[in-house]
C-alpha distance (Angstrom), angle and dihedral (degrees) to the residues before:
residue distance angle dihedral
X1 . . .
X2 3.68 . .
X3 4.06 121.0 .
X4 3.71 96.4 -104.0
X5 3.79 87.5 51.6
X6 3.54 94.4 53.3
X7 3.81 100.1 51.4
X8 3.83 89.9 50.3
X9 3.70 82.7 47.9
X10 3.71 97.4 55.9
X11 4.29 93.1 32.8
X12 3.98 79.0 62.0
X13 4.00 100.9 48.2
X14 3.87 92.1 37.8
X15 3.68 89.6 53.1
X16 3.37 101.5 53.1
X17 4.07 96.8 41.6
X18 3.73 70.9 56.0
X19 3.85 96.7 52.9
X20 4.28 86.7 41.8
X21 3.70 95.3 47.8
X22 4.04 93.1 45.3
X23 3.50 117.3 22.8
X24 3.73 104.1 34.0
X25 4.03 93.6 21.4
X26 3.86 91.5 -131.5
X27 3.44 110.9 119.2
X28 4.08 119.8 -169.5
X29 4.03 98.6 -172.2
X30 3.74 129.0 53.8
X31 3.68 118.4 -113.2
X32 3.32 92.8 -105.2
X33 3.68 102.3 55.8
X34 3.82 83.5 48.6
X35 3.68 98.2 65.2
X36 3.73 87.5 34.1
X37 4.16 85.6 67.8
X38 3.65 88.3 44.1
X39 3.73 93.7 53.7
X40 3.49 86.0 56.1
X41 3.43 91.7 49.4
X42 3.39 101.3 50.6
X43 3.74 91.7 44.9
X44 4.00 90.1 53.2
X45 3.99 85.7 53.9
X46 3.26 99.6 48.3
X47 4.10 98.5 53.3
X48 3.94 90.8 35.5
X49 4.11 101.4 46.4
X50 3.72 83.4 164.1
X51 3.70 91.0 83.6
X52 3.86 94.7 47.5
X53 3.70 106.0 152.8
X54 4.07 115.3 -177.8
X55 4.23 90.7 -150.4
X56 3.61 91.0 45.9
X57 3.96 108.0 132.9
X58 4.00 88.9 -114.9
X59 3.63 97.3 72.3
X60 3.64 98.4 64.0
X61 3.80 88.1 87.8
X62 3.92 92.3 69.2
X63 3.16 142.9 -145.8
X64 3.69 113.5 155.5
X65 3.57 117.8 123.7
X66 3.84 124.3 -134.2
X67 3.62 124.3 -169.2
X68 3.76 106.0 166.8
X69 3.78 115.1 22.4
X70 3.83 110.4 -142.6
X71 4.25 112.7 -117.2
X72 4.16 105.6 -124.6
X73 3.55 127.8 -166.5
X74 3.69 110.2 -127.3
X75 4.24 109.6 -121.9
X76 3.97 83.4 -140.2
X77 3.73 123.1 28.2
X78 3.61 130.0 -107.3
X79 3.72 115.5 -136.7
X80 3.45 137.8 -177.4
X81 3.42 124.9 -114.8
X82 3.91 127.3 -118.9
X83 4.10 116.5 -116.8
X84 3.33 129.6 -127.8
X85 3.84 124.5 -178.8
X86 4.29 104.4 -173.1
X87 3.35 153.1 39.8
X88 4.09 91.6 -102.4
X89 4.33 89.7 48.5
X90 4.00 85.2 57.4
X91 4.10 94.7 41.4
X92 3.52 86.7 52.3
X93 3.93 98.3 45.9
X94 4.07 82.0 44.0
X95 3.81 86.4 56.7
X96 3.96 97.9 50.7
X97 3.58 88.0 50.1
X98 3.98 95.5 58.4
X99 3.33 84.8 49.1
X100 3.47 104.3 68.0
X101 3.87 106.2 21.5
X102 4.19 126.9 60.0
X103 3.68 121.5 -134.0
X104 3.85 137.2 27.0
X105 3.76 119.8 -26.2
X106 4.22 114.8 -135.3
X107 3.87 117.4 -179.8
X108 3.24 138.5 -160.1
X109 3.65 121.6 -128.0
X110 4.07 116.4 -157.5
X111 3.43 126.3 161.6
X112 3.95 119.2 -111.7
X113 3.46 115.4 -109.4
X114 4.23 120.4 -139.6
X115 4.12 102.0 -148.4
X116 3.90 130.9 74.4
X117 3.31 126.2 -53.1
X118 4.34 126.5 -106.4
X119 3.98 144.3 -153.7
X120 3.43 105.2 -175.8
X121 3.96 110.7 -173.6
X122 3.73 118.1 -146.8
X123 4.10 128.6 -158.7
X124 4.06 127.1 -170.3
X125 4.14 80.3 -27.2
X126 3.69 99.0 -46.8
X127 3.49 138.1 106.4
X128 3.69 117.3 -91.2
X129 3.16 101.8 170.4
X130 4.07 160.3 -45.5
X131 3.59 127.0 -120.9
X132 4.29 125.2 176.4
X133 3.93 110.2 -125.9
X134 3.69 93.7 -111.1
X135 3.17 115.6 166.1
X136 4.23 98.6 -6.9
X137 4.14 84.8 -106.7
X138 4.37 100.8 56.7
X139 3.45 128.8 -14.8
X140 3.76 134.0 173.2
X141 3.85 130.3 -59.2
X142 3.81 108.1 -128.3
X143 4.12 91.1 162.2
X144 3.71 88.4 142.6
X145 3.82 96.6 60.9
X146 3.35 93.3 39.6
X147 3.63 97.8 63.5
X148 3.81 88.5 57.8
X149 3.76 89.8 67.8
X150 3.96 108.9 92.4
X151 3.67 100.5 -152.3
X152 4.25 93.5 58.3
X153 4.14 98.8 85.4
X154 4.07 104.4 -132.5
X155 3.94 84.5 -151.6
X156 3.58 128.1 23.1
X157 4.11 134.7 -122.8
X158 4.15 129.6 -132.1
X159 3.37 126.9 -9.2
X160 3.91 111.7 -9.7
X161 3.63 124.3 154.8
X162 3.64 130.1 -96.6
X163 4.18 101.1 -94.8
X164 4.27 119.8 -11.0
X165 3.58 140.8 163.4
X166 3.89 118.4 -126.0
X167 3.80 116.1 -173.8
X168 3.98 123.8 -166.9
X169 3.45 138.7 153.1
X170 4.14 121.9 -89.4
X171 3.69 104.0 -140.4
X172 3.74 138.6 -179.5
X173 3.86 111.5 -135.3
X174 3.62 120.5 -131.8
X175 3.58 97.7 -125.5
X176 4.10 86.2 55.6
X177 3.76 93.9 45.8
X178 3.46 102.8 55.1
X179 3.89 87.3 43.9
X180 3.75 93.6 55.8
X181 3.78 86.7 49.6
X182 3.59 90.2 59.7
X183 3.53 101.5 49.4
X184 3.95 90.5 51.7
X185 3.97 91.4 42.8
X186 3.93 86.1 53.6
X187 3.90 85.3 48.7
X188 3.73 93.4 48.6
X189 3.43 93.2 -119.3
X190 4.04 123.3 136.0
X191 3.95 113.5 -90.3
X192 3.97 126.0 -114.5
X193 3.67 106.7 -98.9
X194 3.91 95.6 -133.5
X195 3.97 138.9 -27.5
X196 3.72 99.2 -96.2
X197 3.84 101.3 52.2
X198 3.97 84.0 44.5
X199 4.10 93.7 49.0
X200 4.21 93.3 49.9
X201 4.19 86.2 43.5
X202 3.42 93.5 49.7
X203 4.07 85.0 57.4
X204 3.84 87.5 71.4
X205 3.13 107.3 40.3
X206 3.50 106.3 128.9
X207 4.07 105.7 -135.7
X208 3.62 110.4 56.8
X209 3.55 93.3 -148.9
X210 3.52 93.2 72.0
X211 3.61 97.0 48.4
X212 4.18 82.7 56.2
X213 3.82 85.6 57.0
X214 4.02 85.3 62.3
X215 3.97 121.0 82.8
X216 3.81 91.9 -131.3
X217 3.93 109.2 153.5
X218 4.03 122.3 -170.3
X219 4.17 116.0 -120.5
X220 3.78 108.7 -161.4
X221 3.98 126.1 -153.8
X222 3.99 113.6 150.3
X223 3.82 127.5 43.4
X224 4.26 103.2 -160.5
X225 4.12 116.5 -159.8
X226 3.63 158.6 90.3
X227 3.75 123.5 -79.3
X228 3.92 101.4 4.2
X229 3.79 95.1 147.9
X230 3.90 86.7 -133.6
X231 3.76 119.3 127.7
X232 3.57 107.3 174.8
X233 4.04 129.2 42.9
X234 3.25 95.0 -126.5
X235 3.61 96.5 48.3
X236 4.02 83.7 47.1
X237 4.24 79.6 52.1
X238 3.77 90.2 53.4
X239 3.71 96.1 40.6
X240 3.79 86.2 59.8
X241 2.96 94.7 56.5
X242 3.95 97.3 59.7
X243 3.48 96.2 49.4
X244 4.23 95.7 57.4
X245 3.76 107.3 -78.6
X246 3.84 133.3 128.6
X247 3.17 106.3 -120.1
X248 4.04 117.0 174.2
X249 3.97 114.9 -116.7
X250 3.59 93.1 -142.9
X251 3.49 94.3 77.2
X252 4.36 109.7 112.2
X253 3.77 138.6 -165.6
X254 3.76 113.3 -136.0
X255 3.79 132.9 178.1
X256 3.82 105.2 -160.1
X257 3.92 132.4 38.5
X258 4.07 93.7 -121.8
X259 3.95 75.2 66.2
X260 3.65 89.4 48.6
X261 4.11 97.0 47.1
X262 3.73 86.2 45.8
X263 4.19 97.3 59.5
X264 3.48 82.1 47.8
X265 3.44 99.3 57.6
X266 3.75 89.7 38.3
X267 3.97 93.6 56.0
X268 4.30 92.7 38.8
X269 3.57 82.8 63.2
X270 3.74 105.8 40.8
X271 3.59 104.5 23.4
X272 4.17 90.4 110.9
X273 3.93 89.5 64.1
X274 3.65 91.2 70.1
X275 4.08 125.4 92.7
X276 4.39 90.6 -121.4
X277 3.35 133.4 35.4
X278 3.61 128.6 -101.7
X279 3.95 129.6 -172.0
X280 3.83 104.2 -164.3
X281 3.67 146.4 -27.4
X282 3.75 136.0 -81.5
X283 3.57 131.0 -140.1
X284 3.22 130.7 -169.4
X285 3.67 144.2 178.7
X286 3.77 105.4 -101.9
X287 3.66 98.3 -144.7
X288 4.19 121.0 76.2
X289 4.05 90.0 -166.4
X290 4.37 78.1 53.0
X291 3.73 97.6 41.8
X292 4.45 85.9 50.6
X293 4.08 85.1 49.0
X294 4.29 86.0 48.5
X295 4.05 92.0 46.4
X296 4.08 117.0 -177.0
X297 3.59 123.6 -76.6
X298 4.06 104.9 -131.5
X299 3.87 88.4 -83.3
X300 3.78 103.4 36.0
X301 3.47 157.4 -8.6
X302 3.74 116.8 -67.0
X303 4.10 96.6 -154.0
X304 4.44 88.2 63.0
X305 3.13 148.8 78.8
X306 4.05 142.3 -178.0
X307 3.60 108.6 -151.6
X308 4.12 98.6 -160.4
X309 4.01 117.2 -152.8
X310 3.84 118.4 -119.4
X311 3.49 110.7 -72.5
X312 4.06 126.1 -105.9
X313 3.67 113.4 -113.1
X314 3.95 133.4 -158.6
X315 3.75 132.0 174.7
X316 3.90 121.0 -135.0
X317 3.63 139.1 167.1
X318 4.13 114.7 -91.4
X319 3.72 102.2 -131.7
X320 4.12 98.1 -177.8
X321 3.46 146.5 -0.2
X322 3.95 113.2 -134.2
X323 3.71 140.9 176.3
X324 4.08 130.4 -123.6
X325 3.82 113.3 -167.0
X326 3.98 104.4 -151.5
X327 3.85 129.2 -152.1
X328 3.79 97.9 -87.4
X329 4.16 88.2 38.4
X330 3.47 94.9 -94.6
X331 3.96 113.1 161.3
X332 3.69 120.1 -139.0
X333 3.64 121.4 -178.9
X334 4.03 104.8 -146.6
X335 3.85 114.0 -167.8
X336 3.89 116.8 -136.5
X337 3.38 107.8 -138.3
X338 3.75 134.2 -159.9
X339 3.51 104.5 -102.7
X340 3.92 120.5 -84.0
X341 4.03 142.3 175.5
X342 3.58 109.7 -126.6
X343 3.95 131.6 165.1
X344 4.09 86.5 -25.1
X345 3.53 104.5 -44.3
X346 4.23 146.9 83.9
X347 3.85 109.0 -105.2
X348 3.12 113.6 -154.2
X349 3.50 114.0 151.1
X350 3.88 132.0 24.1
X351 3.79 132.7 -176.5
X352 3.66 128.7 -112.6
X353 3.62 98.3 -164.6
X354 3.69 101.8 -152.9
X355 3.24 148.9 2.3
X356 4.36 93.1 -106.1
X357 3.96 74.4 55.8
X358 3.67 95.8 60.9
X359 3.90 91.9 39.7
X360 3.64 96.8 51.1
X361 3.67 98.3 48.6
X362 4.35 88.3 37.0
X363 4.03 83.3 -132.6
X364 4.26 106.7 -168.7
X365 3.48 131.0 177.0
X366 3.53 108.2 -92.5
X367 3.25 102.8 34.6
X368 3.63 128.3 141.4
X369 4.22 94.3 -128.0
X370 3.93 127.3 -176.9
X371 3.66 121.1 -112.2
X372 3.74 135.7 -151.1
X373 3.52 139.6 146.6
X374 3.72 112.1 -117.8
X375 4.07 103.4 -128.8
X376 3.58 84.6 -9.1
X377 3.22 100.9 -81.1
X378 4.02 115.9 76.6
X379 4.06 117.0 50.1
X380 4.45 111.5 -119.5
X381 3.85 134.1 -175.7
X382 4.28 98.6 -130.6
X383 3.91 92.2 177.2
X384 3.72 144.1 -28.1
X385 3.68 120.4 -108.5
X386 3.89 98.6 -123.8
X387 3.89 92.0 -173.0
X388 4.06 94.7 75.2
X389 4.22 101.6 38.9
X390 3.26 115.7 128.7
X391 3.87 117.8 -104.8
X392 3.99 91.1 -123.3
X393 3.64 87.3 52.1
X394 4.08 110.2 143.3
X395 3.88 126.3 -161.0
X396 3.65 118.4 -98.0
X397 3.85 102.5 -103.1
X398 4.22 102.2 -156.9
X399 3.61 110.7 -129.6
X400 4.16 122.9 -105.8
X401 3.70 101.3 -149.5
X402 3.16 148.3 48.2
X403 4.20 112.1 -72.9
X404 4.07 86.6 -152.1
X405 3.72 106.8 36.4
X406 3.60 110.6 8.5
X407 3.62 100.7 -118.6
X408 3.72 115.9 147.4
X409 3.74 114.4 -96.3
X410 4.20 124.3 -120.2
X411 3.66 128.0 -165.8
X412 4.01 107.0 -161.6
X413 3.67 107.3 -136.9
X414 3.79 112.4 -81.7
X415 3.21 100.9 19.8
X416 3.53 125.7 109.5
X417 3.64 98.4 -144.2
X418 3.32 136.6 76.9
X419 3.72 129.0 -132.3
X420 4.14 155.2 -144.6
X421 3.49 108.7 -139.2
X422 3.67 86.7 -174.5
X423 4.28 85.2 102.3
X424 4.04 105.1 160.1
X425 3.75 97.5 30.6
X426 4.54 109.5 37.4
X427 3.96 100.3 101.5
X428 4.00 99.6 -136.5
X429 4.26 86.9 41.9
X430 4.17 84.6 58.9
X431 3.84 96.1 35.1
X432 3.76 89.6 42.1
X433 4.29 88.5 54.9
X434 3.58 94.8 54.7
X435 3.52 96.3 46.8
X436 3.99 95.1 56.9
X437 3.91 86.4 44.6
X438 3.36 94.0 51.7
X439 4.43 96.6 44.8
X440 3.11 137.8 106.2
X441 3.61 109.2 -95.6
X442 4.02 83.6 48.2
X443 3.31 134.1 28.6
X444 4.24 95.9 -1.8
X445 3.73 89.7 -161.9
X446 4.08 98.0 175.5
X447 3.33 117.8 -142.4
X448 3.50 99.8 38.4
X449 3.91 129.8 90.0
X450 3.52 139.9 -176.3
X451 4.05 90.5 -93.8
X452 3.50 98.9 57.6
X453 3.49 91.3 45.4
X454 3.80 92.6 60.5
X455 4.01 87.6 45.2
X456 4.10 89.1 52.2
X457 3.56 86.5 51.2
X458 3.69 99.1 43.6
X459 3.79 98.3 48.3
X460 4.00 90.0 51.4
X461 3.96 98.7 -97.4
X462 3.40 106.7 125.9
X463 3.73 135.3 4.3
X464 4.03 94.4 -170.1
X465 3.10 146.5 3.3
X466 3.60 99.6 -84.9
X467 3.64 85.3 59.6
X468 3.70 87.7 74.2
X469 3.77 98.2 78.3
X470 3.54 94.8 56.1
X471 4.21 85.1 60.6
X472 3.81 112.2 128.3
X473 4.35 116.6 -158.8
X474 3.91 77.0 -132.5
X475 4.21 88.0 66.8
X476 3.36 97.0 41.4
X477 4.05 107.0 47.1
X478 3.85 86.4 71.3
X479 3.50 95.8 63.0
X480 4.05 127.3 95.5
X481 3.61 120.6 -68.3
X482 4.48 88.3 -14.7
X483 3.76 103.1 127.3
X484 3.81 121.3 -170.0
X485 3.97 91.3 -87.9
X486 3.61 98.1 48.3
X487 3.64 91.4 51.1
X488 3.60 88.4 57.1
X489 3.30 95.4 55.3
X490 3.66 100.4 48.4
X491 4.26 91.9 54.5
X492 3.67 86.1 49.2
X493 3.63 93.2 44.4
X494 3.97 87.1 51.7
X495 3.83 95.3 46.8
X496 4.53 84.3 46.7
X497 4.09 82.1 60.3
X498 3.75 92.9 61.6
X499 3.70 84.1 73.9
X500 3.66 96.2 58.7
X501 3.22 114.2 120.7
X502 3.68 128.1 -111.3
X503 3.84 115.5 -99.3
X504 4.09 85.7 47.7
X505 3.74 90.8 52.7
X506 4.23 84.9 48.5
X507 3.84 89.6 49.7
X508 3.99 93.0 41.8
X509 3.98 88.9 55.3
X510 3.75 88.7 80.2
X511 3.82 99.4 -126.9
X512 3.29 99.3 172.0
X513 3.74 117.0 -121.7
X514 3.40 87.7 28.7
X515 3.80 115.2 107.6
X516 3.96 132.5 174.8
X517 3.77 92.6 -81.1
X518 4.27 97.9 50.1
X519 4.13 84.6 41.4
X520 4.04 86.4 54.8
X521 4.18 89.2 42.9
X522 3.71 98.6 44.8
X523 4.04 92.9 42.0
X524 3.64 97.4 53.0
X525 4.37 85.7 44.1
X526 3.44 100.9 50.3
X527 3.94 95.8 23.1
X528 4.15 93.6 -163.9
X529 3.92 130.5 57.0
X530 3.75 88.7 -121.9
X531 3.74 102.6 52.8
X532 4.02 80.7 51.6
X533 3.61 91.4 55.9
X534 3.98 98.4 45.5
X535 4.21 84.0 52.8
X536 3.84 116.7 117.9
X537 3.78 129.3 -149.9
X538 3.94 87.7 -91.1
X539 3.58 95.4 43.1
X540 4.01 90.0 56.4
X541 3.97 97.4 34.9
X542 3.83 79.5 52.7
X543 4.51 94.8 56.7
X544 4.00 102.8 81.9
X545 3.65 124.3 -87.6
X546 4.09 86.8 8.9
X547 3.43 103.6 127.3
X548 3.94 132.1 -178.4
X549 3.74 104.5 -81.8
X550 3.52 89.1 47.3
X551 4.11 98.1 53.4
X552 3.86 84.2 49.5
X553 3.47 99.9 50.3
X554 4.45 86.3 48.7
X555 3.84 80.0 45.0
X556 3.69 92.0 56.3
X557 3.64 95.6 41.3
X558 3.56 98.4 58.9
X559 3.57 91.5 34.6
X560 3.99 85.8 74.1
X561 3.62 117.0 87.9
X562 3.66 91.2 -158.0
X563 3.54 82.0 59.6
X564 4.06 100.0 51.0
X565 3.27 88.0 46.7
X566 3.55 99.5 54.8
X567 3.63 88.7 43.4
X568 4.00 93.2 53.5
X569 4.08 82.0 54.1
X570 3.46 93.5 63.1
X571 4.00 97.0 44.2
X572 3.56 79.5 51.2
X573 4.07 88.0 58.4
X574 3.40 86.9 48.3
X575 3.66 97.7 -109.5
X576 3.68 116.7 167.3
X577 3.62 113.9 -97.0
X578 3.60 107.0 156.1
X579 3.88 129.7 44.7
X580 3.70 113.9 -87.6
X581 3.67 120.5 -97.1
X582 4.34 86.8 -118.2
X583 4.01 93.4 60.1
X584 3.93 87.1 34.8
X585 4.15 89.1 64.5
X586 3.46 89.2 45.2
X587 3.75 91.3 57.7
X588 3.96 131.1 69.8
X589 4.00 137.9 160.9
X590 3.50 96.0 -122.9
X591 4.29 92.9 122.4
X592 4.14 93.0 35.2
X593 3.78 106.4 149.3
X594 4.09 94.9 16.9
X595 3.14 136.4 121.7
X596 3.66 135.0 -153.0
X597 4.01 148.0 -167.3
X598 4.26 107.3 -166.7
X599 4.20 95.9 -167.1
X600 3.73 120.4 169.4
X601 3.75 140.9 16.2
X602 3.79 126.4 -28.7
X603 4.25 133.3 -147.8
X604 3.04 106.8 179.4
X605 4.11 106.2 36.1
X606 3.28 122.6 0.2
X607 3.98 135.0 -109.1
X608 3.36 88.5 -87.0
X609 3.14 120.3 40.4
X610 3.95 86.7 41.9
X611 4.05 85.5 59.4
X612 4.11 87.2 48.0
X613 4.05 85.2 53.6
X614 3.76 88.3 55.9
X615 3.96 97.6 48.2
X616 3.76 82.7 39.3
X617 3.65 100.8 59.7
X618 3.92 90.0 46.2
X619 4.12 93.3 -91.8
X620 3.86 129.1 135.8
X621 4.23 124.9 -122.2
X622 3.53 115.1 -155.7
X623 4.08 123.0 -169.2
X624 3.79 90.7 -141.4
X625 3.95 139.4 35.4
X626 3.61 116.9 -108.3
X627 4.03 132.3 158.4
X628 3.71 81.9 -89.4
X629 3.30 97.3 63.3
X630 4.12 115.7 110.3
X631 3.50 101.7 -166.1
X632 3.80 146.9 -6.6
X633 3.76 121.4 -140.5
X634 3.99 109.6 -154.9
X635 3.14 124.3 -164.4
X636 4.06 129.6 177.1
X637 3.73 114.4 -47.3
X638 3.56 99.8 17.5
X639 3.35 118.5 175.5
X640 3.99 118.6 -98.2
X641 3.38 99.7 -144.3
X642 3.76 86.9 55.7
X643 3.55 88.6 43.6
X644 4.07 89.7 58.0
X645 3.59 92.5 37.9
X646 3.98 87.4 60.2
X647 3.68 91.6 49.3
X648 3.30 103.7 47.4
X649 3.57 91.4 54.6
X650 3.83 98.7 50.3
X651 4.01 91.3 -116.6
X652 3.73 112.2 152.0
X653 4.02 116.8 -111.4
X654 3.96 115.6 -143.1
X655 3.64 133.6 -175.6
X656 3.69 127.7 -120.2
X657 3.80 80.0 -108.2
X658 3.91 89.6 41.5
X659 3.43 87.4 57.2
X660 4.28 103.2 41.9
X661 4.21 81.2 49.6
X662 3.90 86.5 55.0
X663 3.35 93.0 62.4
X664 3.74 102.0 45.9
């Protein structure tokens, strides 16, 4: 047997000890004649570089370094799921769904997995690549660390398709936790606070081989693509399964809610008897042709659910009252707590929203207050334990200016907030502005954080965002930990963001009220930064979705010369502030003031890129049929209650083809 032969030889046995000793928990070698193999391997591989193979079973023990992990777009978004936390939440959601798809309704029942989520990018079977959620749009590519983890197959079995996505949780068993706490104890070095902060850590570490040294293992749930010949999720989980992946067993096809309710009741009560934590259940629609009918609401997918368990509660003493001034000069009152374990972390601090919040619950320093994190995840005060307060307890008096700049507060009638008026001259207000310009979801000017923005601020820099192009490297190197490198990076990471394109530079402004989905709307409606400024309260109430409070908060905006003129700066910079002349031709009026419902299955285009022809030619699509809907585009299998539903109300029914000679 020649050399080549004998590395493909031993890739082939290693990975499938692998796949017995992981996935199906059966191993037929000892451990020792395992790593005897890879020895071999690895010695083969190092004398014959030739045959270097980057999903070869030898490099999951590490060792590549990573100092700056790229940012990748995901092909297929990530969103977040909606909560629900009782029987009514998921009767209602059941209800929606009837509404707007025909036929039975299966789900899917999976457990809900407590670590950080995964897309892991496959190619002709192997692994392309790993990138963390983020922010649901890109996240980080942490490829290198992934690899390390045993359960993630580096190349694929059977009959997979061409190129997919696969996302799953990465999780930190139990078992492995507790054993990495007491190595570190027994080194006197401070324990890991809980599995799932140390799982999506371990993702950055920046030497693989010490990510290999954790026992992170890979849980798998949702396979993302075009043309995978799957029709069902839980055929898609089963499917997974075949071609290397571990999938959890627990997962269950239902066909009634009862039979939803009762795996949730059967997994609240015995969810500490498995080897991982979990937080909640999912449910999902079982069919995919279903979930495309359902769609995604701009946040999440209509066709799931996450059911969360109760939360765990504590009761601690409230040490202060203090008072965060946000980016639009919202007040929050945050309560500093004494500290207090709960659901696997330090609490410290919780907020207390508003000052109707502290009223209601007659929150007073001293108190003894209970604690619980609402879906796990963010600390709340649910009620004061009136038994222990102190006898020279005195009512919380809310404060009446500003905690940072002394400007007296306002609370617009309403609202439940209160206010700093103080707009262009409150520190955390002008910090807090540069740091939403400059994010992610915005601007995505690498380089720069929210910490050096507050330091170019506080040493007299900048004073707004438009200040930012005027940055020299020169300015910046002095500054704390900002070596000559870094500050190269940031300048070039601000001169990158003139390139962004319009309705993120609208959304990155900070008009308040105005979030990433308005920004897209009243971008692609007014198409230039002036004919948005020239808008009146009709014009805006007029755009889709825009209602009221928006089109006075753009009024006020715009009505702020500070404002124009800081806008006029950045045209000056040559930010963009109109849409580009490319997605301009690609865009017409022809479907202004229709609506649509697209149900069915497509030929010619598919679902959706036949709803992005509708939004791009200035039309409407609706999830459900209504009296205001214009038209309904029907394609194969569409559903006969919608069908009825159209007919019934006189609403005309086009073809796909109906619909592509429409628009010529």
């Amino acid at each position: 047997m020649d050399v080549k032969s004998k590395i493909e030889t031993l890739r082939d046995e290693l990975r499938q000890h692998n796949y017995n000793y992981y996935i199906l928990d059966n191993p037929t070698i000892s451990d020792y004649e395992f790593d005897m193999k890879l020895k071999a391997l690895q010695d083969l591989e190092e004398k014959h570089p030739e045959f270097f193979d980057s999903n070869s079973p030898s490099q999951r023990v590490g060792g590549t370094i990573t100092k700056n992990f790229e940012t990748i777009v995901h092909d297929f978004r990530m969103y977040s799921l909606d909560n629900s936390y009782s029987k009514e939440d998921l009767l209602d959601w059941e209800t929606r769904i009837k509404k707007l798809v025909d036929g039975d309704v299966q789900y899917t029942c999976e457990l809900k997995y407590d670590g950080a989520s995964m897309n892991l990018t496959y190619e002709n079977g192997q692994l392309l690549r790993a990138v963390t959620r983020g922010d649901g749009v890109q996240g980080d590519e942490v490829t290198a660390n992934v690899k390390t983890i045993p359960t993630i197959p580096l190349q694929l079995k059977g009959d997979y398709p061409d190129r997919f996505d696969i996302r799953g949780e990465i999780i930190l068993p139990i078992a492995g936790f507790l054993k990495m706490n007491q190595e570190r104890i027994a080194n006197d070095e401070e324990p890991y606070r809980n599995p799932r902060n140390t799982a999506s850590g371990s993702l950055k570490l920046q030497d693989s081989a010490e990510v290999a040294k954790r026992p992170l293992e890979c849980l798998l749930y949702s396979i993302k693509g075009n043309n995978l010949n799957v029709s069902t999720q839980f055929k898609g989980l089963d499917k997974a399964r075949e071609w290397g992946f571990k999938v959890p067993k627990e997962a269950k096809l239902v066909n009634t809610i009862d039979e939803v309710l009762n795996y949730v009741a059967y997994w609240e009560e015995h969810r500490h008897e498995l080897p991982y934590e979990i937080d909640g259940v999912v449910i999902k629609v079982n069919s995919l042709y279903q979930q495309e009918e359902l769609g995604f609401t701009a946040k999440a997918p209509r066709w799931a659910m996450a059911y969360k368990f109760k939360a765990e509660q504590v009761s601690t003493r409230l040490n202060e009252i203090t008072y965060q001034v946000g980016r639009t000069g919202a007040i929050t009152p945050v309560a500093n707590l004494e500290p207090v374990q709960l659901a696997g972390t330090i609490v410290k601090r919780a907020s207390l929203h508003n000052a109707d919040q502290i009223e209601k619950l007659d929150i007073r320093v001293g108190d003894e207050v209970y604690v619980e994190k609402g879906g796990e995840i963010i600390p709340k005060i649910i009620a004061v334990d009136l038994s222990k307060r102190p006898n020279e307890s005195v009512a919380t008096k809310y404060i009446d200016v500003c905690p940072e700049c002394e400007t007296p507060l306002v609370r617009p009638e309403g609202e439940a907030k209160h206010y700093c008026p103080n707009y262009n001259g409150c520190p955390p207000q002008v910090i807090g502005r540069i740091q939403h310009y400059i994010s992610r979801k915005a601007m995505d000017i690498e380089g720069l954080g929210g910490e050096t923005v507050a330091l170019l601020v506080n040493e007299g820099l900048i004073r707004n965002y438009s200040d930012l192009y005027e940055l020299k490297v020169e300015q910046v190197i002095p500054l704390d930990r900002m070596a000559e490198k870094s500050a190269e990076n940031l300048i070039n990471g601000i001169e990158a963001s003139r390139q962004i394109p319009f309705e993120r530079v609208l959304f990155a402004l900070g008009i308040r009220y105005v979030g990433e989905t308005v920004a897209k709307k009243l971008a692609k409606h007014y198409k230039t930064i002036d004919a948005l400024m020239h808008a009146t309260i009709l014009d805006l109430v007029a755009v889709d979705e825009i209602g009221e409070r928006i089109a006075e908060s753009v009024i006020d905006f715009f009505g702020d010369l500070e404002n124009i003129r800081i806008v006029e700066r950045l045209r000056s910079f040559g930010v963009q502030l109109e849409i580009s002349a490319e997605k301009l031709a690609n865009q017409t009026d022809k479907l202004q003031g229709n609506s649509f419902v697209v149900s069915g299955v497509f030929e010619t285009v598919s679902r959706t890129e036949l709803k992005k022809l509708i939004e791009d030619n200035g039309g409407k699509v609706s999830s459900s049929i209504s009296s205001k809907t214009s038209f309904v585009v029907a394609g194969d299998k569409m559903g006969p209650s919608k069908r009825t539903k159209a007919e019934n109300l006189n609403i005309p029914i086009l073809t796909e083809q109906g619909f592509l000679d429409l628009l010529k």
